[in-house]
C-alpha positions as CSV (number, residue, x, y, z in Angstrom):
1,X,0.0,0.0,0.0
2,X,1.3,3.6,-0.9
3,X,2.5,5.5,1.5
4,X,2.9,10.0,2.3
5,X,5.5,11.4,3.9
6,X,5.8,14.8,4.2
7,X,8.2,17.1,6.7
8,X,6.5,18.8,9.3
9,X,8.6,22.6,10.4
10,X,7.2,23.7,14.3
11,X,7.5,27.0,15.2
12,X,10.9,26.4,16.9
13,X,12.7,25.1,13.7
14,X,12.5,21.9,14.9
15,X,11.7,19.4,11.8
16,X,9.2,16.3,11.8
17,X,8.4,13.1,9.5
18,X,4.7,12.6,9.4
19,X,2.9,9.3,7.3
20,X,0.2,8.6,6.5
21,X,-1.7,5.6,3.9
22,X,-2.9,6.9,0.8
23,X,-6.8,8.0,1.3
24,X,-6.2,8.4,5.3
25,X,-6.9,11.7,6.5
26,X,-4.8,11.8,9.7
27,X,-1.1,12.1,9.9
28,X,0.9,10.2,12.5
29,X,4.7,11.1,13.4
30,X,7.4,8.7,12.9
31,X,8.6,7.2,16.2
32,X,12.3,6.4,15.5
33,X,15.0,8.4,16.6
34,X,15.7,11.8,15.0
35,X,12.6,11.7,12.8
36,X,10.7,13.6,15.8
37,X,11.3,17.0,16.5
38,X,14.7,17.3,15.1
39,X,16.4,20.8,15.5
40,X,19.5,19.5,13.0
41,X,18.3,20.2,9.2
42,X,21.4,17.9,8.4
43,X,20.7,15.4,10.5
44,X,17.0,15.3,10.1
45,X,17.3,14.7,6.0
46,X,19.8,11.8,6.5
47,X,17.6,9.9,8.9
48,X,14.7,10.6,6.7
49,X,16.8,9.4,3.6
50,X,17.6,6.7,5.2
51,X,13.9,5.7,6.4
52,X,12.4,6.3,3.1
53,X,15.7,3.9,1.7
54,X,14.4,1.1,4.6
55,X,10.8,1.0,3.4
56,X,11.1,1.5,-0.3
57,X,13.7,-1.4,-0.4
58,X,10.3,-3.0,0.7
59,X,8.7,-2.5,-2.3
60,X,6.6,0.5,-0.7
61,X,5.5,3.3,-2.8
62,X,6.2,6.3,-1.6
63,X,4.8,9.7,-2.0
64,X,7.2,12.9,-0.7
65,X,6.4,16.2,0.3
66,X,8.9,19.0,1.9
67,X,6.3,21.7,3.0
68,X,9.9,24.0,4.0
69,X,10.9,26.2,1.2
């Protein structure tokens, strides 16, 4: 089944994966380390390159969205 992702920014600067299954309307956060409230940019996008590398290795569809421009 296809899956969202899309990066959440809070009003701190502190960044957040979020998924959700294509045709649910709720997001859920990510619960592995550094994907939650992450203050590193750097950091942040190499633990979410390196999720999205996990689960499409899985045969996962993914869809992508950065909402910070």
């Amino acid at each position: 089944m296809p899956v969202e992702l899309k990066v959440e920014l809070n009003g701190t600067g502190r960044r957040t994966l979020l998924h959700r299954h294509t045709g649910e309307r709720d997001w859920s956060e990510i619960a592995e380390a550094g994907l939650m409230a992450n203050p590193d940019p750097s950091d942040f996008y190499r633990r979410t390159a390196g999720y999205i590398a996990d689960i499409a290795a899985k045969g996962v569809k993914i869809f992508y969205t950065d909402v910070i421009r």
